[in-house]
C-alpha positions as a Markdown table, in Angstrom:
| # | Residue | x | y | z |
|---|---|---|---|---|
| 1 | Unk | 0.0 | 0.0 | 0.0 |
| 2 | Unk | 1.3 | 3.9 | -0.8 |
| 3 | Unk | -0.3 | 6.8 | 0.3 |
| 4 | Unk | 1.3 | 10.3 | 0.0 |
| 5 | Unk | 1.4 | 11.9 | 3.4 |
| 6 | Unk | 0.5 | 15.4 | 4.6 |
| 7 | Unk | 2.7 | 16.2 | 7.8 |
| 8 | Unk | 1.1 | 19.4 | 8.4 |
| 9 | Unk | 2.8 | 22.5 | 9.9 |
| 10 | Unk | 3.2 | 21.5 | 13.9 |
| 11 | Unk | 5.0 | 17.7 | 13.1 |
| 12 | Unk | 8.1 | 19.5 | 11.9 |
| 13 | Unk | 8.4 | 21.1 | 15.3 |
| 14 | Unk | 7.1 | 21.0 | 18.0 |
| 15 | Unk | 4.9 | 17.4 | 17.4 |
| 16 | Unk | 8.2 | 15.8 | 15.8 |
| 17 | Unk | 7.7 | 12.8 | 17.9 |
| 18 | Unk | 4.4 | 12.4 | 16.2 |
| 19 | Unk | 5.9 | 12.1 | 13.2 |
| 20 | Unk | 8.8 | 10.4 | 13.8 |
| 21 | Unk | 6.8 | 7.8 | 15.4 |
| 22 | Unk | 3.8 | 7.9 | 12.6 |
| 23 | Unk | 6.7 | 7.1 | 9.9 |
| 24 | Unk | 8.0 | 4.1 | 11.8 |
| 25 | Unk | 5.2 | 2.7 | 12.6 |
| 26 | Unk | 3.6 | 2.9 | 9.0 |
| 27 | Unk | 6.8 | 1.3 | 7.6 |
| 28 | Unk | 6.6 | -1.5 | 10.5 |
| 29 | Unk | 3.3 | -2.6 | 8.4 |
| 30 | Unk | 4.0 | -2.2 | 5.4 |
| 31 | Unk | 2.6 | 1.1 | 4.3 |
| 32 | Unk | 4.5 | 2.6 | 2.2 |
| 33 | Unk | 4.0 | 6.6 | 2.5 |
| 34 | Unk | 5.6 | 9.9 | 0.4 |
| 35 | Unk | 5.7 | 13.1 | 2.0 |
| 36 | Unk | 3.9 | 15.5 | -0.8 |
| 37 | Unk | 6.1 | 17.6 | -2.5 |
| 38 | Unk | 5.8 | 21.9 | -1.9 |
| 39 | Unk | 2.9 | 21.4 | 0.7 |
| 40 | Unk | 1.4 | 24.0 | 2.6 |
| 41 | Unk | -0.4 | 25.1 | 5.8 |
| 42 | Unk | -3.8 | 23.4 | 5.7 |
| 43 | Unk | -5.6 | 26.3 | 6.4 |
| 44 | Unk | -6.8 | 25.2 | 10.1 |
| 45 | Unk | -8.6 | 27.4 | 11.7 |
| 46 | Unk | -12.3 | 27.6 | 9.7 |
| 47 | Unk | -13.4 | 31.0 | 9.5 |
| 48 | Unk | -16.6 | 32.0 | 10.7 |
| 49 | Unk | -17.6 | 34.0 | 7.7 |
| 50 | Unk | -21.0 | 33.4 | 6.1 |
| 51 | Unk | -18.7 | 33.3 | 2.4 |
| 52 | Unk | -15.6 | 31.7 | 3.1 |
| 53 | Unk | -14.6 | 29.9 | -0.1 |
| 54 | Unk | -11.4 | 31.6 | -0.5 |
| 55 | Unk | -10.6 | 30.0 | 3.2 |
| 56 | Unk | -11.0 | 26.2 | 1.5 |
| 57 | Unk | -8.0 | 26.8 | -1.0 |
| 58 | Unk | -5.2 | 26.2 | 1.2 |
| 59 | Unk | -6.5 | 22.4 | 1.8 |
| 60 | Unk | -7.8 | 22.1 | -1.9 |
| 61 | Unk | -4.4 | 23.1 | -3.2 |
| 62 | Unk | -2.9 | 20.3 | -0.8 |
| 63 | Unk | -5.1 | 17.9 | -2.8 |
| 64 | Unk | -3.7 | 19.5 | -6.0 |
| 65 | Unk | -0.4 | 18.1 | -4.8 |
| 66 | Unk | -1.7 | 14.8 | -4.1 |
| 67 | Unk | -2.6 | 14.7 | -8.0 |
| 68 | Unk | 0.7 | 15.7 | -9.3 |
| 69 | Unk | 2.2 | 12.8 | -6.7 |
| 70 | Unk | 0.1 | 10.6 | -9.6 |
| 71 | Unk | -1.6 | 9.7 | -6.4 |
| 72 | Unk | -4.8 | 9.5 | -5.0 |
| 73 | Unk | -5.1 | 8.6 | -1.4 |
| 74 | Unk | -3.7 | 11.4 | 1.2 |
| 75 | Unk | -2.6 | 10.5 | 4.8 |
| 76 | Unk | -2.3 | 12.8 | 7.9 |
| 77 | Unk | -2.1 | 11.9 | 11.3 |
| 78 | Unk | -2.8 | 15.1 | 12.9 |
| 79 | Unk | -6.2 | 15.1 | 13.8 |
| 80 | Unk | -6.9 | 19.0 | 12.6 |
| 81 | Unk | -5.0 | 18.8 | 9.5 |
| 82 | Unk | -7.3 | 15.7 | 9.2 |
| 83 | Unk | -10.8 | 17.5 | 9.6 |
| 84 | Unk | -9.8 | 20.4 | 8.0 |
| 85 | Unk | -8.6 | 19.0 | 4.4 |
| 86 | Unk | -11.3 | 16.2 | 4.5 |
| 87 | Unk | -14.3 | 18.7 | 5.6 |
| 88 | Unk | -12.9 | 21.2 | 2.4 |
| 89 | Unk | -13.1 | 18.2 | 0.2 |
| 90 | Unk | -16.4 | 17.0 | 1.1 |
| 91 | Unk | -17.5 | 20.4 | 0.8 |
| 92 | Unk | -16.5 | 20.9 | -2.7 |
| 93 | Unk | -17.5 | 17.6 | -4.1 |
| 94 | Unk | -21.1 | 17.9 | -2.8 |
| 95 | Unk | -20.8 | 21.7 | -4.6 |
| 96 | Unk | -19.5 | 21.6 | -8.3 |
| 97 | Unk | -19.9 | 25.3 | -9.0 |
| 98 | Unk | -17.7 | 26.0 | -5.9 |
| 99 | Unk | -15.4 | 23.7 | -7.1 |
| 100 | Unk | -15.2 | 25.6 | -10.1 |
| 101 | Unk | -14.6 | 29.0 | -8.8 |
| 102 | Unk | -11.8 | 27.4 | -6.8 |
| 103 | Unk | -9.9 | 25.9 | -9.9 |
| 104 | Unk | -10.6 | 29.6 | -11.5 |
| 105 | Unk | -9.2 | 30.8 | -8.1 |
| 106 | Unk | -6.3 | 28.9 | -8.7 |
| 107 | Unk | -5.2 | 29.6 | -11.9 |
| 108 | Unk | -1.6 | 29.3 | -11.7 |
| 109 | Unk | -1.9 | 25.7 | -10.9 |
| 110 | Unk | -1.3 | 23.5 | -13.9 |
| 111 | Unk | -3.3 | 20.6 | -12.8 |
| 112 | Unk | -7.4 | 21.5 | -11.6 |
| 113 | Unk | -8.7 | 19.7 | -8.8 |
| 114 | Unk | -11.6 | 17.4 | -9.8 |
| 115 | Unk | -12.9 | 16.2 | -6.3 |
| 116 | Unk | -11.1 | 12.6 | -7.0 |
| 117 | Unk | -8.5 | 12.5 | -4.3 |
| 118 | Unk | -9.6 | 10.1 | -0.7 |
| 119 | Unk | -8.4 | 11.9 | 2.8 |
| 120 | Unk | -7.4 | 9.6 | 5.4 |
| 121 | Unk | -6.5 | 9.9 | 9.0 |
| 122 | Unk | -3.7 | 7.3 | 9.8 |
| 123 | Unk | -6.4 | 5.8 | 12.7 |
| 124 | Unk | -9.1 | 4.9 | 9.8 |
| 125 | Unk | -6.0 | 3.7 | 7.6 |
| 126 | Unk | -4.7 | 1.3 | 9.9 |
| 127 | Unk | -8.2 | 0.2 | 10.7 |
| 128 | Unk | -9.6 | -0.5 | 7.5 |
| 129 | Unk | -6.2 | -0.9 | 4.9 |
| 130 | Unk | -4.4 | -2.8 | 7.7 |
| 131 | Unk | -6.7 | -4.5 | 10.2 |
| 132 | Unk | -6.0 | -4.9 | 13.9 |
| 133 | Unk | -5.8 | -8.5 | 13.5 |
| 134 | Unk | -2.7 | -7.8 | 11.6 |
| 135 | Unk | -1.5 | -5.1 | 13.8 |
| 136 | Unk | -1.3 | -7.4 | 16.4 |
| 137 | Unk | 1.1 | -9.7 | 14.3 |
| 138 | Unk | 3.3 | -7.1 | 14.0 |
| 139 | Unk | 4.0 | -6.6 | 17.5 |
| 140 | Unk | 7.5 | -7.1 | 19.0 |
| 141 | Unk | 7.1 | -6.1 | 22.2 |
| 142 | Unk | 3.2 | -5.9 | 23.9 |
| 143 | Unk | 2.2 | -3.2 | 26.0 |
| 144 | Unk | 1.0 | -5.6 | 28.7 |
| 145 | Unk | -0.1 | -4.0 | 31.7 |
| 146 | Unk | -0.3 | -0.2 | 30.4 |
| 147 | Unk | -3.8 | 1.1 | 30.8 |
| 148 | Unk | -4.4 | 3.9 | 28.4 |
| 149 | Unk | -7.4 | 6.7 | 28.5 |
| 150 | Unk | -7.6 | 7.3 | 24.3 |
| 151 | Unk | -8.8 | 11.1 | 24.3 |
| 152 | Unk | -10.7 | 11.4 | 20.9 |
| 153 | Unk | -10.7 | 15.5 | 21.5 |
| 154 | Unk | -13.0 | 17.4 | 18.8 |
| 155 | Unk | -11.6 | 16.9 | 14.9 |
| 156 | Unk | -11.9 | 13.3 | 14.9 |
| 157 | Unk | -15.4 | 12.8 | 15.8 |
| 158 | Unk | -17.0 | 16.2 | 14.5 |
| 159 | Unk | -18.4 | 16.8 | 12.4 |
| 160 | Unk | -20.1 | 14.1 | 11.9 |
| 161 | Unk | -20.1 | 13.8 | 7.9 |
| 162 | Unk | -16.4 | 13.6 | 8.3 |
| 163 | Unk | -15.6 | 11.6 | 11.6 |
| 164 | Unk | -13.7 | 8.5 | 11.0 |
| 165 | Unk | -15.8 | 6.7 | 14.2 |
| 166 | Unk | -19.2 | 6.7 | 15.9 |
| 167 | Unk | -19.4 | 10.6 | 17.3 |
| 168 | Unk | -21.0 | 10.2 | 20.7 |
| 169 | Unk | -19.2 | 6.8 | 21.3 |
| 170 | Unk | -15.6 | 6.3 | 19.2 |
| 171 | Unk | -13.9 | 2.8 | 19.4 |
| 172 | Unk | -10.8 | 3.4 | 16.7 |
| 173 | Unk | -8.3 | 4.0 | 19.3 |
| 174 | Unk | -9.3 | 2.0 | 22.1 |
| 175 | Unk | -9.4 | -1.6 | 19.6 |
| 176 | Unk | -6.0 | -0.1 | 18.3 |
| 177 | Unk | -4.6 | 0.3 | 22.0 |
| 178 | Unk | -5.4 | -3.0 | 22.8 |
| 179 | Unk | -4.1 | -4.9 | 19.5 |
| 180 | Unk | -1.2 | -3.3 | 20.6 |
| 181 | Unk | -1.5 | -5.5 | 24.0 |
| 182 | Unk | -2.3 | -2.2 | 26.6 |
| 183 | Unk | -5.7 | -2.0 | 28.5 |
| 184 | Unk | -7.8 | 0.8 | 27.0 |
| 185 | Unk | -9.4 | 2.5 | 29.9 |
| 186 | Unk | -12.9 | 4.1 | 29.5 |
| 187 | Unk | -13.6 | 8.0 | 30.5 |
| 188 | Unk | -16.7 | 9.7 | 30.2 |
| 189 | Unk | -15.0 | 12.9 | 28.3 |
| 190 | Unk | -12.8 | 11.2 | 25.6 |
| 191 | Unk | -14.5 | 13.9 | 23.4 |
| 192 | Unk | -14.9 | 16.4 | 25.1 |
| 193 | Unk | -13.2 | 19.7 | 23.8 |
| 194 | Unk | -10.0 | 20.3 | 25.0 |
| 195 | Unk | -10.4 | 24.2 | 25.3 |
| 196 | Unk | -8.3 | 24.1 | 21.4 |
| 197 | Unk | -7.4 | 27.6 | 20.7 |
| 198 | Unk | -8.2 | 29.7 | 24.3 |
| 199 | Unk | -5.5 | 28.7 | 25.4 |
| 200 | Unk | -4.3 | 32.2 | 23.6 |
| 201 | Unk | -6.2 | 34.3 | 25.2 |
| 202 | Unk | -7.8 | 32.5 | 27.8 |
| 203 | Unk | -5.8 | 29.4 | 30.0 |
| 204 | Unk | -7.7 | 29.5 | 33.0 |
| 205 | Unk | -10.5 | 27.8 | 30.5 |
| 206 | Unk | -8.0 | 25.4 | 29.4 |
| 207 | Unk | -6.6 | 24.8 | 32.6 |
| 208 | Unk | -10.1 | 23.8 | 33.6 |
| 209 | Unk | -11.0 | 21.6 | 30.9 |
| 210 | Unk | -7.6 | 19.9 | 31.3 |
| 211 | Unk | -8.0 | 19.8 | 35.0 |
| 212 | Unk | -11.8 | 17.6 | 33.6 |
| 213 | Unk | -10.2 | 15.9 | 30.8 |
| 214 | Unk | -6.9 | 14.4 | 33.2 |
| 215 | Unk | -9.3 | 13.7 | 36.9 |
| 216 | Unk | -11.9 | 11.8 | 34.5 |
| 217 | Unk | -9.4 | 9.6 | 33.1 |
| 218 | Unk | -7.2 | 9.3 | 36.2 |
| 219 | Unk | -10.5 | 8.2 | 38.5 |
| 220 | Unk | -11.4 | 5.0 | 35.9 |
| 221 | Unk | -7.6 | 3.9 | 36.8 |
| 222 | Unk | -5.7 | 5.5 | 33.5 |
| 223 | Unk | -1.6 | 5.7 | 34.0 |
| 224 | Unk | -1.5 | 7.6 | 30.5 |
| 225 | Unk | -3.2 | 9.4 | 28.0 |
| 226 | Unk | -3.3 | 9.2 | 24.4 |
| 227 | Unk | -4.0 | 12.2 | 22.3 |
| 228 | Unk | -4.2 | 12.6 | 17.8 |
| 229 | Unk | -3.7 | 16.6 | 17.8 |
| 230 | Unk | -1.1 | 18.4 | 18.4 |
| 231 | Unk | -2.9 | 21.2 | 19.8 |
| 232 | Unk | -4.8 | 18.5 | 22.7 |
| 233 | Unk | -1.4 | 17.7 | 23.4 |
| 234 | Unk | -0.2 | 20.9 | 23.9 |
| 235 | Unk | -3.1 | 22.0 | 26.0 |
| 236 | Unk | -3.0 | 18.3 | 28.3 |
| 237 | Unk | 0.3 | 18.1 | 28.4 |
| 238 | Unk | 2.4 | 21.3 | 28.3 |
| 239 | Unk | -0.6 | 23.7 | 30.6 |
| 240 | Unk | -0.3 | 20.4 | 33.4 |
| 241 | Unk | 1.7 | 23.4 | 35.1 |
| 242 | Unk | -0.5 | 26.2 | 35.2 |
| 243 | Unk | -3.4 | 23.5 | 36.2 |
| 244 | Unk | -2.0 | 22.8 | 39.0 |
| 245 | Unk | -1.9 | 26.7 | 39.8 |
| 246 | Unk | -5.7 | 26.7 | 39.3 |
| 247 | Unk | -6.6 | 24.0 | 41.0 |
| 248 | Unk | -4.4 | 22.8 | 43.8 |
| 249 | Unk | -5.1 | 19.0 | 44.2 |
| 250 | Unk | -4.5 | 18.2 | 40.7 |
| 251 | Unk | -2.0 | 15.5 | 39.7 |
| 252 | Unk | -1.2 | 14.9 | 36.4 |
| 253 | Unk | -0.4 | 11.8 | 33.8 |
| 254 | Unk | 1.5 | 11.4 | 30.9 |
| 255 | Unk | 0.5 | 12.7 | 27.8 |
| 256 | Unk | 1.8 | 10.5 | 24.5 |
| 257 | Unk | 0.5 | 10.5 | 20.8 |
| 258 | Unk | -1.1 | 7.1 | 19.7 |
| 259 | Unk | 1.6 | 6.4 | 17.2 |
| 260 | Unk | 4.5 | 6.5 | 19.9 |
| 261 | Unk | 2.5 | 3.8 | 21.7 |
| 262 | Unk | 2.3 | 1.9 | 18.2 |
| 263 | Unk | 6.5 | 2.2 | 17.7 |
| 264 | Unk | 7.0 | 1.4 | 21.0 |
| 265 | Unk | 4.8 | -1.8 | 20.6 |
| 266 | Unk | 6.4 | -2.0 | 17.3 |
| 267 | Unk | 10.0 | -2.2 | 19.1 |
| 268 | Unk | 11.6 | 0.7 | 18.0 |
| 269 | Unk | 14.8 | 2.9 | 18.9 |
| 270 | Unk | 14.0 | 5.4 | 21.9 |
| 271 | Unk | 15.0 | 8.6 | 19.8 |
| 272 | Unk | 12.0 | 7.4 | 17.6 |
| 273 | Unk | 9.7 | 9.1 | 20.9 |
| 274 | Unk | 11.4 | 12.2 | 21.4 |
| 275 | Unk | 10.5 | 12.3 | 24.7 |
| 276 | Unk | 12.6 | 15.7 | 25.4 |
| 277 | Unk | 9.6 | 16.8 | 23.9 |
| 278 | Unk | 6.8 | 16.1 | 27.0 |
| 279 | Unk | 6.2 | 18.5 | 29.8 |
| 280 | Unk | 4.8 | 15.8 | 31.4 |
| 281 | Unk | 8.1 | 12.8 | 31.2 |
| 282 | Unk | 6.0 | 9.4 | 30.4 |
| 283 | Unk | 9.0 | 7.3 | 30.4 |
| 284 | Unk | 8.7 | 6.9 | 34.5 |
| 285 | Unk | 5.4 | 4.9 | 33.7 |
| 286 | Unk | 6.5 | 3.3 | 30.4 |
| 287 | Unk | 9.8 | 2.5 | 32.1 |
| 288 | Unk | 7.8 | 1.5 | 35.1 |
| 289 | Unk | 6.2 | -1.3 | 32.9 |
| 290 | Unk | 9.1 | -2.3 | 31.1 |
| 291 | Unk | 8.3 | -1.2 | 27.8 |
| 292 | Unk | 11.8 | 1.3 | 27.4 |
């Protein structure tokens, strides 16, 4: 299998240990991805404009790229990057005369977009191209004994014409999680937001919600948490600080993207996880467990 992948803006920075471990882990079963050539921002933040066409032509012109990779399946593993090309190109497949506009927007490009390129999240792909079944063949070194909360966040799950799982009740990550040999743990705010952007302008809210998010998955008996977004990450992991400013009695947990769980499970090198990168260190608990 080849895809061409879309690493987005934040997985050449700060999220490098996303990608890091999203390549390994893809090579580990045999999915063979590109990088696209000349990519750029996907747009991310929608605009709340009543007419905001011109706002869809950063992730259309992503899928332009996808084309000219003589390609036509796309893989990201950020979660936002995720919703926000696949919600543009559901938009202008169900609207032809938009579609239009934008190719006439675009007229530098050589090649139009015709609506004929697939958008997958790297959860969806490894559910339905690979199969957990064959996940768990693949694993070199189980995860027995971790129990994991699998925090779904916003993007994934909304909105709903473009969630790659049930919205009120997603399963992706916890059947992943445990072909990977780790106990998923059930909390009752795996979607709930995260507090995304007010974090800016407003971390007392985030400090609140991560204060929610970390106590519900810490009282079902979670020792770490999983995340798909950058921006969840940042807000669960790297504001554990200022939580703890807000609200006194909170103890935090390890924050780790999905895919680090998968090359760890997957037995790869520890500079594969970056973990310089955490706030929170999760190699006391994975260490703890005798996975590193």
């Amino acid at each position: 299998m080849k895809f061409s992948y879309y690493p987005g803006c934040t997985l050449k920075n700060h999220a490098k240990n996303f990608e890091d471990s999203t390549l390994f882990s893809m090579s580990h079963l045999g999915v063979e991805v590109e990088e696209l050539p000349r990519w750029n921002c996907c747009g991310t933040v929608a605009s709340l404009t009543a007419d905001d066409l011109i706002h869809q032509l950063a992730p259309i012109r992503n899928l332009i790229r996808v084309k000219e990779a003589n390609s036509t399946h796309l893989m990201t593993a950020c979660s936002m990057c995720f919703s926000t090309l696949k919600r543009a190109n559901e938009r202008v497949r169900a609207n032809p005369t938009e579609l239009a506009q934008m190719n006439d927007f675009m007229y530098d490009e050589e090649t139009p977009y015709e609506g004929d390129v697939e958008v997958h999240h790297v959860l969806s792909l490894v559910r339905d191209q690979v199969g957990f079944k064959d996940v768990t063949a693949k694993v070199v070194k189980p995860l027995a004994g971790l129990k994991v909360a699998n925090y779904y966040g916003c993007t994934l799950v909304r909105p709903k014409q473009v969630a790659i799982d049930d919205t009120e009740n997603p399963v992706v990550m916890e059947n992943l999680i445990k072909a990977l040999g780790a106990t998923p743990i059930e909390f009752a705010l795996k979607t709930e937001c995260c507090g995304a952007y007010r974090t800016v302008d407003s971390p007392n809210i985030v400090a609140d919600k991560t204060y929610q998010i970390i106590n519900s998955a810490r009282s079902r008996g979670a020792e770490i948490i999983a995340v798909s977004c950058p921006l969840c990450a940042f807000n669960l992991d790297q504001r554990q600080e200022a939580t703890l400013k807000y609200h006194p009695d909170f103890i935090g947990l390890p924050v780790v993207y999905f895919t680090q769980l998968m090359a760890i499970a997957f037995g790869c090198e520890e500079n594969v996880l970056q973990f310089g990168l955490h706030h929170f260190p999760p190699k006391p608990v994975l260490a703890g467990k005798g996975l590193i």
